[in-house]
PyMOL Python script that loads the backbone (N, CA, C, O; Angstrom):
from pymol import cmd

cmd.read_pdbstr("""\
ATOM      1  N   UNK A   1     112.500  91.471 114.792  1.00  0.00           N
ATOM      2  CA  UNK A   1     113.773  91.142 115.399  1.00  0.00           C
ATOM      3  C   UNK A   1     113.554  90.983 116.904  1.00  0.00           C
ATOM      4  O   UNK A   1     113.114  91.898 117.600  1.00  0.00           O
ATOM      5  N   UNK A   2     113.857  89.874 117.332  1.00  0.00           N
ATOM      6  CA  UNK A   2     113.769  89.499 119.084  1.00  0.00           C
ATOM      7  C   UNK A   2     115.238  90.309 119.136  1.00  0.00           C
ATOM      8  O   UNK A   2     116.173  90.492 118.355  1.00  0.00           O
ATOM      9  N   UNK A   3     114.834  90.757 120.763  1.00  0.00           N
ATOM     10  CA  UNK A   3     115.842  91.120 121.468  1.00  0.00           C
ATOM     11  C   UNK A   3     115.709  90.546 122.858  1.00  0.00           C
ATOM     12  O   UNK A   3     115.183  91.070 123.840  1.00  0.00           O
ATOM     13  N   UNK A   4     116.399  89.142 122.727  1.00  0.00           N
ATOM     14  CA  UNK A   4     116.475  88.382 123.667  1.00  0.00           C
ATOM     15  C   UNK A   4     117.739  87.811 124.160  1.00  0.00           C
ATOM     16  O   UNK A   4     118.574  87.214 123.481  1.00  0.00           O
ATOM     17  N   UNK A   5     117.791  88.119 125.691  1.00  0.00           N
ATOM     18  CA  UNK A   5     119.351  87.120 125.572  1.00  0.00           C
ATOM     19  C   UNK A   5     119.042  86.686 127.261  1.00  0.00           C
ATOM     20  O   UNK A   5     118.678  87.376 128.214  1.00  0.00           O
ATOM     21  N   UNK A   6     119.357  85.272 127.141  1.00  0.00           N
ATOM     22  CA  UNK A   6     119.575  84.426 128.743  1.00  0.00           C
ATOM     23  C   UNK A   6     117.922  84.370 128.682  1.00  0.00           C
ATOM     24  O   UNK A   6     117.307  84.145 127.639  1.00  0.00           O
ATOM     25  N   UNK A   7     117.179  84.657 130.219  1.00  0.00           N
ATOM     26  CA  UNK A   7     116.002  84.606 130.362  1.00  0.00           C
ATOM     27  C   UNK A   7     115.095  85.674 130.417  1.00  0.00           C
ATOM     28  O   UNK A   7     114.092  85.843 131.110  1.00  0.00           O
ATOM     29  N   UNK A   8     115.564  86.276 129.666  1.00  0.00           N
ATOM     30  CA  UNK A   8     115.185  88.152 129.745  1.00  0.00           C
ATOM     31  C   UNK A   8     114.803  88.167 128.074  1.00  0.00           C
ATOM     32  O   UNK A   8     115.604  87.920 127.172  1.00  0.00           O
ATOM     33  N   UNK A   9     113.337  88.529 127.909  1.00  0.00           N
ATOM     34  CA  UNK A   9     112.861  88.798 126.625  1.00  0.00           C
ATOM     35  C   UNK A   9     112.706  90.338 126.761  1.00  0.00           C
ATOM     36  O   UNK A   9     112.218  90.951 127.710  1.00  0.00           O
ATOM     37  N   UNK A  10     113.196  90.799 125.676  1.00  0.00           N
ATOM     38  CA  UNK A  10     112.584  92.298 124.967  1.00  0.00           C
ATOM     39  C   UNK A  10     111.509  92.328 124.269  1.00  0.00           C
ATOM     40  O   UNK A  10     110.737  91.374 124.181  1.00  0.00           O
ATOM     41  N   UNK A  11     111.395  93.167 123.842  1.00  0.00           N
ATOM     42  CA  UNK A  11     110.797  93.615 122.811  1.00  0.00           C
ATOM     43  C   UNK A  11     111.087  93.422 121.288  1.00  0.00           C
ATOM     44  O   UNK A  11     112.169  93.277 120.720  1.00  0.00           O
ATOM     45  N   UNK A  12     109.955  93.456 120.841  1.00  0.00           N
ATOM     46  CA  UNK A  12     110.677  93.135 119.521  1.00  0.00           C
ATOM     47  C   UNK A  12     110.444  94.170 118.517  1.00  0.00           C
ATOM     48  O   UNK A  12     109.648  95.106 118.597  1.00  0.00           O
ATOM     49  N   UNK A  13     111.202  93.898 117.607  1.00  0.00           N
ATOM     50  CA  UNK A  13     110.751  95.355 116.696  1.00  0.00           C
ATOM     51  C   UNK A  13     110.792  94.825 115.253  1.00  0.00           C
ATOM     52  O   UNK A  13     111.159  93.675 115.012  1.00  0.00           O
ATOM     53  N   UNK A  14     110.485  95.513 114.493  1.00  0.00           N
ATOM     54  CA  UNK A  14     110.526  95.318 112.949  1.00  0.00           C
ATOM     55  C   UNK A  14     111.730  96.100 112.076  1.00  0.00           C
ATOM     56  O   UNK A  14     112.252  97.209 112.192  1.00  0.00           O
ATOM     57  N   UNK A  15     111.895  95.105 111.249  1.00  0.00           N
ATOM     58  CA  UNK A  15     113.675  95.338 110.272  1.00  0.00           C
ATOM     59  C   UNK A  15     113.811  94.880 109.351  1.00  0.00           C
ATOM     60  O   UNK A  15     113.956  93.667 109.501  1.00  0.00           O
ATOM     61  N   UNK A  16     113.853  95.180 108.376  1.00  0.00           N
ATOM     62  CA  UNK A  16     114.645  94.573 107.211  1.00  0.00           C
ATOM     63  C   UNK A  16     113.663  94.593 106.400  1.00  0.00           C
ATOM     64  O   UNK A  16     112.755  95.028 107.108  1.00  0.00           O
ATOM     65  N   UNK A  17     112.967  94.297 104.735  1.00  0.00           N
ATOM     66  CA  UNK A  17     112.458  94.915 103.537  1.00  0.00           C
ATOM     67  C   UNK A  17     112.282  96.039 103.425  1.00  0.00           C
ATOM     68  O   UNK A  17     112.684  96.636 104.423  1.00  0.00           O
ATOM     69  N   UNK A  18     111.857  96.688 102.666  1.00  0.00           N
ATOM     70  CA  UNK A  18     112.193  97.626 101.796  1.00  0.00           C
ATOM     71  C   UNK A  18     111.259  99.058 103.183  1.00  0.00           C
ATOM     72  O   UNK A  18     110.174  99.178 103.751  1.00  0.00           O
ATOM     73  N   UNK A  19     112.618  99.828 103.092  1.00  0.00           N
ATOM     74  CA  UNK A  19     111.616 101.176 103.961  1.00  0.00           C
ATOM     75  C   UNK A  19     110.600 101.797 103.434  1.00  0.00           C
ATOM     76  O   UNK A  19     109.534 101.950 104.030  1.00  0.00           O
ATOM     77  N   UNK A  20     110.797 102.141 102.468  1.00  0.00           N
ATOM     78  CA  UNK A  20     109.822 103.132 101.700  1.00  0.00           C
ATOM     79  C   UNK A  20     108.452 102.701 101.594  1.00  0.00           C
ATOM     80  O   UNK A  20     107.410 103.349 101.691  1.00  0.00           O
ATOM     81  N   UNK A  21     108.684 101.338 101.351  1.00  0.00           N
ATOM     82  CA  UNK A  21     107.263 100.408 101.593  1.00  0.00           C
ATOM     83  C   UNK A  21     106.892 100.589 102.697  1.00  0.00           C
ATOM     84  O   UNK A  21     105.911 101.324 102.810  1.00  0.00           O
ATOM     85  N   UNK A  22     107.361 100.144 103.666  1.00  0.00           N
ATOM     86  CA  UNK A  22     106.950  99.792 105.011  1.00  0.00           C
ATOM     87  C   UNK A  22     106.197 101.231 105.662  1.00  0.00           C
ATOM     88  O   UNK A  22     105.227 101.293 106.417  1.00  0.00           O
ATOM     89  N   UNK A  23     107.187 102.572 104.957  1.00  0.00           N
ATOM     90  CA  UNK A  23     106.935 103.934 105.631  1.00  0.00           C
ATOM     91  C   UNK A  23     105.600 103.794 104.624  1.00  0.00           C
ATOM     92  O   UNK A  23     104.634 104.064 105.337  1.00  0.00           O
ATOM     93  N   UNK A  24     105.256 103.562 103.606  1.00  0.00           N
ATOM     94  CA  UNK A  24     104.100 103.849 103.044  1.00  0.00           C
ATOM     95  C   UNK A  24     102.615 103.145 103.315  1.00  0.00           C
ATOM     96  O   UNK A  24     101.498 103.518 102.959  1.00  0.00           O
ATOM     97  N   UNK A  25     103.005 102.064 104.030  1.00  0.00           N
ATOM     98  CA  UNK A  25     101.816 100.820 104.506  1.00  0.00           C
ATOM     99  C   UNK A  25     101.511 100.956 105.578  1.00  0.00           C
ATOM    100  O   UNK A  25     100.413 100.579 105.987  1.00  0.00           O
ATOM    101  N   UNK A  26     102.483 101.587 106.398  1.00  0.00           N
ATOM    102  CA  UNK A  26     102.529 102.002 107.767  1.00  0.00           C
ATOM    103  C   UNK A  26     101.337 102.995 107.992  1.00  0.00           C
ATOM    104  O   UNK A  26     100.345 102.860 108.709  1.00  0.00           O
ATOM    105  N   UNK A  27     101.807 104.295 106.971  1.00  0.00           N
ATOM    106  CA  UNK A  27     100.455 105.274 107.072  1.00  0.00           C
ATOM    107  C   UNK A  27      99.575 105.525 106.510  1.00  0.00           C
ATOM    108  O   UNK A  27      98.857 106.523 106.583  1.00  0.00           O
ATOM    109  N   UNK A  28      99.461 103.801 105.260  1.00  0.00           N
ATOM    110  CA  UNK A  28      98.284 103.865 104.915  1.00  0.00           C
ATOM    111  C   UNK A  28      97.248 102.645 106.136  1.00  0.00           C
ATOM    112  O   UNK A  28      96.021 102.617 106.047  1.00  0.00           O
ATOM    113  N   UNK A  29      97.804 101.997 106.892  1.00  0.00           N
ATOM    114  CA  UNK A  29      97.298 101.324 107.748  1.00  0.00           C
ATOM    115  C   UNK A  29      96.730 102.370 109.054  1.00  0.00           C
ATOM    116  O   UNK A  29      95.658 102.232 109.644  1.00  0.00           O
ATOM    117  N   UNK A  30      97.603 103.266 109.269  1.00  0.00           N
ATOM    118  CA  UNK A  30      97.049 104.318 110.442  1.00  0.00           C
ATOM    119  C   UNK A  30      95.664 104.588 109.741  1.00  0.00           C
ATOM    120  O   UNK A  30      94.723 104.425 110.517  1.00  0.00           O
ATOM    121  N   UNK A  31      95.374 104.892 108.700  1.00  0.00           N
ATOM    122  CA  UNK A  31      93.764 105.688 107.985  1.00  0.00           C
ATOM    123  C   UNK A  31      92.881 104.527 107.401  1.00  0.00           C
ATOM    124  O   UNK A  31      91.678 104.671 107.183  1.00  0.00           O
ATOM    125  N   UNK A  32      93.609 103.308 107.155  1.00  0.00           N
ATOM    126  CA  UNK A  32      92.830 102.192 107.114  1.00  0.00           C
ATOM    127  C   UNK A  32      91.927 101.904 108.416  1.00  0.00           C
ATOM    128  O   UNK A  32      90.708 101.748 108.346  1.00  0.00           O
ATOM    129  N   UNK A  33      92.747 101.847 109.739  1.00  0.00           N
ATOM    130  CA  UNK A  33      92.278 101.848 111.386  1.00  0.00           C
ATOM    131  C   UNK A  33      91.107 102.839 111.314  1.00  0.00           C
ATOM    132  O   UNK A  33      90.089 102.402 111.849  1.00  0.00           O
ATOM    133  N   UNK A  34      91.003 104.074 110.782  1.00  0.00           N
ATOM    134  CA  UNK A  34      89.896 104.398 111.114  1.00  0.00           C
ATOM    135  C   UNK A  34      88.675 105.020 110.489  1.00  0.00           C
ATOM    136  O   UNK A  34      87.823 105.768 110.967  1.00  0.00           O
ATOM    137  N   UNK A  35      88.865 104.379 108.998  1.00  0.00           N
ATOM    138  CA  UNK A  35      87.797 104.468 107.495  1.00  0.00           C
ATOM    139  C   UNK A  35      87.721 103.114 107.057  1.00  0.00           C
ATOM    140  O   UNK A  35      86.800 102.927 106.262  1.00  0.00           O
ATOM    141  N   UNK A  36      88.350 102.201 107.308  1.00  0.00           N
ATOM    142  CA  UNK A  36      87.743 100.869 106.565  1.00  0.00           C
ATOM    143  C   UNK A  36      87.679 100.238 107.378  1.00  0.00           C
ATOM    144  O   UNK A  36      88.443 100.167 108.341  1.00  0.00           O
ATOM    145  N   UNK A  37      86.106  99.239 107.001  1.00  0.00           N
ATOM    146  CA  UNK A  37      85.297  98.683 108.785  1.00  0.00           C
ATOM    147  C   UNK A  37      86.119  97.384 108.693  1.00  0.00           C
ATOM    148  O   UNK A  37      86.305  96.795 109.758  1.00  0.00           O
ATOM    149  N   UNK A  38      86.432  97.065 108.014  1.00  0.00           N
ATOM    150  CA  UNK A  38      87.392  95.280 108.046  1.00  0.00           C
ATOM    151  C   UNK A  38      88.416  95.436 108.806  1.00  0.00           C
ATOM    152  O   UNK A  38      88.556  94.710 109.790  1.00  0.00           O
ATOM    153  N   UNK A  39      89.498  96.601 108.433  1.00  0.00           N
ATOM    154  CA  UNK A  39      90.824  96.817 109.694  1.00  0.00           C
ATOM    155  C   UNK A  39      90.553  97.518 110.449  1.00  0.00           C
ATOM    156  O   UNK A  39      91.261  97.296 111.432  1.00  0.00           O
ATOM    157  N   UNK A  40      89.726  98.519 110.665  1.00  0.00           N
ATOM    158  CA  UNK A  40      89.625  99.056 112.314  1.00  0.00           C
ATOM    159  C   UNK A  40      88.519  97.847 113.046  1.00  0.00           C
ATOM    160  O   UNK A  40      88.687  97.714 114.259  1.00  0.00           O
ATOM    161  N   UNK A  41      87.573  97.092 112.502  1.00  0.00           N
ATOM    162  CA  UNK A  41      87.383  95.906 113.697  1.00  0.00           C
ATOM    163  C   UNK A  41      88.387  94.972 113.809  1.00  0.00           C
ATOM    164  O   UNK A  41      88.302  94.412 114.902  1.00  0.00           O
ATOM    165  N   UNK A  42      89.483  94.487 113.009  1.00  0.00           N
ATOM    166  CA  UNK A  42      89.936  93.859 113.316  1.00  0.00           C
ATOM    167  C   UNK A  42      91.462  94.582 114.455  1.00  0.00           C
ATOM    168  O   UNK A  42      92.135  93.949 115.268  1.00  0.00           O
ATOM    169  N   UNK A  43      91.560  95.896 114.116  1.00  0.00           N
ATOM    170  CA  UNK A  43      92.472  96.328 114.884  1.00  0.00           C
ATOM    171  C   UNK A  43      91.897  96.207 116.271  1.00  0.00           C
ATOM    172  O   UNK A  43      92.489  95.795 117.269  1.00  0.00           O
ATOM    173  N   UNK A  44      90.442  96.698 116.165  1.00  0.00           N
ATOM    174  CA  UNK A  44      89.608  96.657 117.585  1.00  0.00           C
ATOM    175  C   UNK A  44      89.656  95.321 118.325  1.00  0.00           C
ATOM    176  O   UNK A  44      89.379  95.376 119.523  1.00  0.00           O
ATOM    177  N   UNK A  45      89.837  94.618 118.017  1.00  0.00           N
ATOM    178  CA  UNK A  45      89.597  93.163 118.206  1.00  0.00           C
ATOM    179  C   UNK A  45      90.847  93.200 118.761  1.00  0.00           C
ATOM    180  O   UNK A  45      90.774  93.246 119.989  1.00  0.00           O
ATOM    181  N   UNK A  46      91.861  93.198 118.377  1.00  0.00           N
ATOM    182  CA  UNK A  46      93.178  92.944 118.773  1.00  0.00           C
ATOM    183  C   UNK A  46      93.426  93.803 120.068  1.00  0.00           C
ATOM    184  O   UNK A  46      93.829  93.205 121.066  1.00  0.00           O
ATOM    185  N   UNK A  47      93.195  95.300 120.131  1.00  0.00           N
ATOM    186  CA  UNK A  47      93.249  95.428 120.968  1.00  0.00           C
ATOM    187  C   UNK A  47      92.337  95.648 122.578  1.00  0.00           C
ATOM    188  O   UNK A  47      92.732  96.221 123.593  1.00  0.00           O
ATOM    189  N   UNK A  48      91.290  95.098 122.371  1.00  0.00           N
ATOM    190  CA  UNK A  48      90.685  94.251 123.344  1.00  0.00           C
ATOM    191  C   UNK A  48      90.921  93.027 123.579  1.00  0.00           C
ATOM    192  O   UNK A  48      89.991  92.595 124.261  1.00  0.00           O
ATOM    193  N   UNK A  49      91.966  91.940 123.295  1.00  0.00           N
ATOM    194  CA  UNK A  49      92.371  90.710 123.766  1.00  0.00           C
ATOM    195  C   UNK A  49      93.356  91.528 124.275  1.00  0.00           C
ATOM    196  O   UNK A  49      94.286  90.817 124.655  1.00  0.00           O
ATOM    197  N   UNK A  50      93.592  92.774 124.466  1.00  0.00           N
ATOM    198  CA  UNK A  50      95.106  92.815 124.970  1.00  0.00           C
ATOM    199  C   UNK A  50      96.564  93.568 124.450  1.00  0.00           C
ATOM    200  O   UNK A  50      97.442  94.265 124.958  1.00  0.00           O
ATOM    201  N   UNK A  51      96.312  93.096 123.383  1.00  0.00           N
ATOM    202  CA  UNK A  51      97.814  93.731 122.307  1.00  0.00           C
ATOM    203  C   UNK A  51      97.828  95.253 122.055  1.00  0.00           C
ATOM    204  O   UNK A  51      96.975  96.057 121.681  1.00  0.00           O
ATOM    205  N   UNK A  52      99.819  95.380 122.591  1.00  0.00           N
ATOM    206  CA  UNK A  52      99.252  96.744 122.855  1.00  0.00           C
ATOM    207  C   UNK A  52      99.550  97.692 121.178  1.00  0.00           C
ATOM    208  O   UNK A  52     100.229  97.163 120.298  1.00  0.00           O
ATOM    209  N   UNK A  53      98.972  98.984 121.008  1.00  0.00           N
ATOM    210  CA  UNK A  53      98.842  99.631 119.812  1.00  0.00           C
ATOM    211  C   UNK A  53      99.565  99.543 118.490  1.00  0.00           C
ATOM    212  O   UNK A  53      99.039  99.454 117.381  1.00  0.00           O
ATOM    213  N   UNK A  54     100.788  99.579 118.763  1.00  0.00           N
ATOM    214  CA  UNK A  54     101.638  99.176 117.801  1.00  0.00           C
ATOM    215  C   UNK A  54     101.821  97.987 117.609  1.00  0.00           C
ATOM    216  O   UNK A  54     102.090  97.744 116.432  1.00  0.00           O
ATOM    217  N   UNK A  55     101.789  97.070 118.308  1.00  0.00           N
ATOM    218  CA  UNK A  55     101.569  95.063 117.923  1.00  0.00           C
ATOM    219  C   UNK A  55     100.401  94.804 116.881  1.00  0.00           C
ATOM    220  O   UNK A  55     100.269  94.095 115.883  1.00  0.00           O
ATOM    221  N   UNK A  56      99.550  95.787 117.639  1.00  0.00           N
ATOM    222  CA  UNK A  56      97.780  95.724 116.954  1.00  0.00           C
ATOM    223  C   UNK A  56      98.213  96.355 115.405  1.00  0.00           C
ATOM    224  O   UNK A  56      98.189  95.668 114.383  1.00  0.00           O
ATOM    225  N   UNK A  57      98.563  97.621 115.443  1.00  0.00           N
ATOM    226  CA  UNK A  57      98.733  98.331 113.784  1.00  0.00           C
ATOM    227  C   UNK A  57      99.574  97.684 112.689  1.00  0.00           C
ATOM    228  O   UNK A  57      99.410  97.910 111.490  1.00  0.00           O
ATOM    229  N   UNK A  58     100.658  96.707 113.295  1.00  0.00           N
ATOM    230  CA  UNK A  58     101.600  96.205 112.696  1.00  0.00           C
ATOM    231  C   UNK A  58     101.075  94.727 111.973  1.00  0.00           C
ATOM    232  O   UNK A  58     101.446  94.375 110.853  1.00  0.00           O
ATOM    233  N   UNK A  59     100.431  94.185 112.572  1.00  0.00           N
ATOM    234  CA  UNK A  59      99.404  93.392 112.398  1.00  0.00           C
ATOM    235  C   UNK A  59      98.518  93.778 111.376  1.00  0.00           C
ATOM    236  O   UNK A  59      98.386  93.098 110.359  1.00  0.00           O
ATOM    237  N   UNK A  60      97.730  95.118 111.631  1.00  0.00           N
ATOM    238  CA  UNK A  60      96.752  95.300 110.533  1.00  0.00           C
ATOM    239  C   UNK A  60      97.310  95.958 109.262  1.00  0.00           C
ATOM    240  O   UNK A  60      96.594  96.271 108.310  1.00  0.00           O
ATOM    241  N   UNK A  61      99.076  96.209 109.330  1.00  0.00           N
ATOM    242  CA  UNK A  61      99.636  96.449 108.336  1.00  0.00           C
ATOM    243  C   UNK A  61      99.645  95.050 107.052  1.00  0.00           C
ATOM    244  O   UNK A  61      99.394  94.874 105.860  1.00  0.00           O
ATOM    245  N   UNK A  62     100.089  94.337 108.200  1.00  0.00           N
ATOM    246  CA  UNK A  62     100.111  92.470 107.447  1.00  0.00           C
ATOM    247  C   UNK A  62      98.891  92.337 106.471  1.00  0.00           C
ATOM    248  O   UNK A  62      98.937  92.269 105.243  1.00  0.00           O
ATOM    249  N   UNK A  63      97.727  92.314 107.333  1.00  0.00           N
ATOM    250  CA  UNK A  63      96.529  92.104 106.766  1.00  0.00           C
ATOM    251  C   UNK A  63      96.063  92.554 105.772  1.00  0.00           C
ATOM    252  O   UNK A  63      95.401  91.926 104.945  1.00  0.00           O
ATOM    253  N   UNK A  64      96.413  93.922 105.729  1.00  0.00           N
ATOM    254  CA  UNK A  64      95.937  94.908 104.479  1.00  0.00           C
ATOM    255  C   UNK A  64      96.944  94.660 103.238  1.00  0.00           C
ATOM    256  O   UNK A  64      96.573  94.866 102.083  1.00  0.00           O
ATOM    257  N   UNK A  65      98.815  94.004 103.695  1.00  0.00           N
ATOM    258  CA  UNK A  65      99.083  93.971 102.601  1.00  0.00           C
ATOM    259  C   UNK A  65      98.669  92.784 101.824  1.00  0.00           C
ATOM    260  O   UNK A  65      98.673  92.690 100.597  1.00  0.00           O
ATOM    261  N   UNK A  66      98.262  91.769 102.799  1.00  0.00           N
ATOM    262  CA  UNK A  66      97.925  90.598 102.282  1.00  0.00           C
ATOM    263  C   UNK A  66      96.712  90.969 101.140  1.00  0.00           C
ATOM    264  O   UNK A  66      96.839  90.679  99.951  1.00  0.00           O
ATOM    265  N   UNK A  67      95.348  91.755 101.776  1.00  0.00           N
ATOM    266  CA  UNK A  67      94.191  91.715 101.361  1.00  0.00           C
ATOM    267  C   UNK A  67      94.843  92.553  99.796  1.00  0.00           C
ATOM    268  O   UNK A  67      94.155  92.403  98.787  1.00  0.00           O
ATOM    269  N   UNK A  68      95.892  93.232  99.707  1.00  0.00           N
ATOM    270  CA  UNK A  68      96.118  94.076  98.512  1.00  0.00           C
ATOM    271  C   UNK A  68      96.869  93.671  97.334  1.00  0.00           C
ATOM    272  O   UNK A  68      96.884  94.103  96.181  1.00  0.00           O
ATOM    273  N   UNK A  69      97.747  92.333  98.171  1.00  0.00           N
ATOM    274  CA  UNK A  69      98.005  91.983  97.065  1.00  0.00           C
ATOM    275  C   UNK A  69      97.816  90.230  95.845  1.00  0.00           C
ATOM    276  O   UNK A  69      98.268  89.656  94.854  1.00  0.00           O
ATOM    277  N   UNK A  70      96.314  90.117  97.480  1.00  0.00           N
ATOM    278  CA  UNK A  70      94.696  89.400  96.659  1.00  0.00           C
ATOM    279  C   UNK A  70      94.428  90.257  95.561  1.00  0.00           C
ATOM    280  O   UNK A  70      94.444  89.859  94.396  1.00  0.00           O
ATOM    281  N   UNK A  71      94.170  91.485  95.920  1.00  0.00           N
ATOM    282  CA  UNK A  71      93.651  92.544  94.184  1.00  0.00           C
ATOM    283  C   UNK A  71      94.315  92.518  93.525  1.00  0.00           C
ATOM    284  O   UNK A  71      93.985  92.474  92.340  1.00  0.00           O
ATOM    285  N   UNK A  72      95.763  92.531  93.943  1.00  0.00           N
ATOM    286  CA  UNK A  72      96.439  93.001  92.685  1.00  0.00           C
ATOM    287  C   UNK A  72      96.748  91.523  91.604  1.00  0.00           C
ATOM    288  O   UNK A  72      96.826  91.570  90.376  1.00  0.00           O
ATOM    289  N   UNK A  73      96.892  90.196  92.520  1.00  0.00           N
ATOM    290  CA  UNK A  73      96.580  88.923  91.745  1.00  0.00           C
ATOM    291  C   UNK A  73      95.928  88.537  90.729  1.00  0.00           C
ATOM    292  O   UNK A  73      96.073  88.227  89.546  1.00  0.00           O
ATOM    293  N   UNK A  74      94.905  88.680  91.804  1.00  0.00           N
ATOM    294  CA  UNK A  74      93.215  89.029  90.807  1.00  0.00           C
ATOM    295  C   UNK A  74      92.774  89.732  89.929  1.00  0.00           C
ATOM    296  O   UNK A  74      91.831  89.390  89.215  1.00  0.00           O
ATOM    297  N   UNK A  75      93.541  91.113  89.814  1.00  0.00           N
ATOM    298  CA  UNK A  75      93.146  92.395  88.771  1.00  0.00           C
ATOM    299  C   UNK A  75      92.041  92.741  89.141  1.00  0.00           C
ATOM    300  O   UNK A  75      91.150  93.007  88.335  1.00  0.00           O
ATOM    301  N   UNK A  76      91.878  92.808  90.493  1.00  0.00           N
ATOM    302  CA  UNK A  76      89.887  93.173  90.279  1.00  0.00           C
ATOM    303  C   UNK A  76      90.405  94.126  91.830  1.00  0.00           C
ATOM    304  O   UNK A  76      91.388  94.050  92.567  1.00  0.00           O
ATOM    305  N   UNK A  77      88.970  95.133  91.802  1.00  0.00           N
ATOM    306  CA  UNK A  77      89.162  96.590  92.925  1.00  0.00           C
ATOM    307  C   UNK A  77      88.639  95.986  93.880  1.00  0.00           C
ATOM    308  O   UNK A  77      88.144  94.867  93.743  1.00  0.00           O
ATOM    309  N   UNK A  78      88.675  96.856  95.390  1.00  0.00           N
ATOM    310  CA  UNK A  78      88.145  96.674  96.297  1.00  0.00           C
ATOM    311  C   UNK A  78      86.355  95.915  96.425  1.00  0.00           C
ATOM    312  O   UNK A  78      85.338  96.594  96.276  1.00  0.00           O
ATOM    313  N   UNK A  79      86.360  94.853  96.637  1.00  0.00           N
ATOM    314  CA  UNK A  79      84.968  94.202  97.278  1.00  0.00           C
ATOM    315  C   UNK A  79      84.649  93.999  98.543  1.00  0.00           C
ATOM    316  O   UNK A  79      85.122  92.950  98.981  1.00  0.00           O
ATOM    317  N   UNK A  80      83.830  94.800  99.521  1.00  0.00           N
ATOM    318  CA  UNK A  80      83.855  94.550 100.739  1.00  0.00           C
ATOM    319  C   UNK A  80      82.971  93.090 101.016  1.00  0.00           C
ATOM    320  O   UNK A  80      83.122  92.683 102.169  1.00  0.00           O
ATOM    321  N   UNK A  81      82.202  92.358 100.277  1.00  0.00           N
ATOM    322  CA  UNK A  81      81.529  91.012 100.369  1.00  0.00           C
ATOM    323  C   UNK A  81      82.645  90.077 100.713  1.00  0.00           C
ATOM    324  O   UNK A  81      82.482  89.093 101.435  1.00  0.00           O
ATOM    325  N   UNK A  82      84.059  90.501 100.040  1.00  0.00           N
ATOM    326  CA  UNK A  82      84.799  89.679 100.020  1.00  0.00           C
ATOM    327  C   UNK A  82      85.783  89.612 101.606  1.00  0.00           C
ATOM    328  O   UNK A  82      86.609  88.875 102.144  1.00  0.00           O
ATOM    329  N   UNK A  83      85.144  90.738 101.840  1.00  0.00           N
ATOM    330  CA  UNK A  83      86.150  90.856 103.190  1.00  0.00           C
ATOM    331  C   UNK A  83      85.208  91.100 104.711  1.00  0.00           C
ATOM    332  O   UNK A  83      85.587  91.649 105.746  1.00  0.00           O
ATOM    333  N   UNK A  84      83.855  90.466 104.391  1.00  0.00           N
ATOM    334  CA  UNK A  84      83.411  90.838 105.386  1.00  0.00           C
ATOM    335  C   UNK A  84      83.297  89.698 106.422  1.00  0.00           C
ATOM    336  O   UNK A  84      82.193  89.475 106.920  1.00  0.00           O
ATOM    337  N   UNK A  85      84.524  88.861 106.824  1.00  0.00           N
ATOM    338  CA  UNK A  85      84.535  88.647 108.159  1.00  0.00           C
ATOM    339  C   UNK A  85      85.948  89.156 108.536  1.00  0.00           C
ATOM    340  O   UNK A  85      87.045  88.672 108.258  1.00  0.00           O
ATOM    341  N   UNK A  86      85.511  90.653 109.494  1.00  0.00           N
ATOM    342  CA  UNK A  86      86.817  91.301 110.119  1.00  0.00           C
ATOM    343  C   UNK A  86      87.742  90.397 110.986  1.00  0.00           C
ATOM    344  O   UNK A  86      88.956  90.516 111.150  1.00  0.00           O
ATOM    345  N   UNK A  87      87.060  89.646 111.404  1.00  0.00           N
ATOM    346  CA  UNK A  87      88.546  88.263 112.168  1.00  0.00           C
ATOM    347  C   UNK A  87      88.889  87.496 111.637  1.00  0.00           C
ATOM    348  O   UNK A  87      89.678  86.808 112.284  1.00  0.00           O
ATOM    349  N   UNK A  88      88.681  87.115 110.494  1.00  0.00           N
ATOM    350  CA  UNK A  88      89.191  86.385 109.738  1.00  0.00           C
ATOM    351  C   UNK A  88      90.655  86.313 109.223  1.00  0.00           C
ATOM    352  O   UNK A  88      91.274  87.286 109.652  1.00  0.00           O
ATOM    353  N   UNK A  89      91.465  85.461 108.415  1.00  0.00           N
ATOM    354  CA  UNK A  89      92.909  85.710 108.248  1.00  0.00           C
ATOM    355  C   UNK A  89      92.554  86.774 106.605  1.00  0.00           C
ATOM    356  O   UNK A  89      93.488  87.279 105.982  1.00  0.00           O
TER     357      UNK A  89
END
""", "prot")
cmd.dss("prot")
cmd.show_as("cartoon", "prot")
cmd.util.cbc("prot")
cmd.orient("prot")
């Protein structure tokens, strides 16, 4: 959600699907950042261009749900071959 009005940008924040999800991806992304080498380099990455912590985690929330629900498509478990370029989409 932008919080923007005239020539004055805010901040933006995140709203709307389901909480329980979000509270659950949220802190499985905090322990993803710092046990699985695909989202903590790519969190690392992010925040060395700049982005600050929570832009960066919210981001590697995206990523991980994306990468999870590749498995769950697929029916097949975690492959790190499959995920080993950390900058990648």
């Amino acid at each position: 959600m932008a919080n923007d009005s005239g020539a004055s940008k805010g901040r933006r924040r995140i709203q709307g699907g389901r909480f329980d999800v979000r509270r659950v991806l949220y802190m499985a992304t905090l322990t993803a950042c710092r046990a699985n080498p695909v989202i903590k380099a790519f969190y690392e990455h992010l925040i060395a261009a700049g982005k600050l912590p929570k832009v960066a985690l919210v981001a590697c929330m995206r990523k991980l749900l994306t990468m999870l629900n590749a498995m769950v498509r697929s029916n097949k478990p975690w492959d790190s071959s499959l995920h080993n370029s950390p900058l990648g989409a």
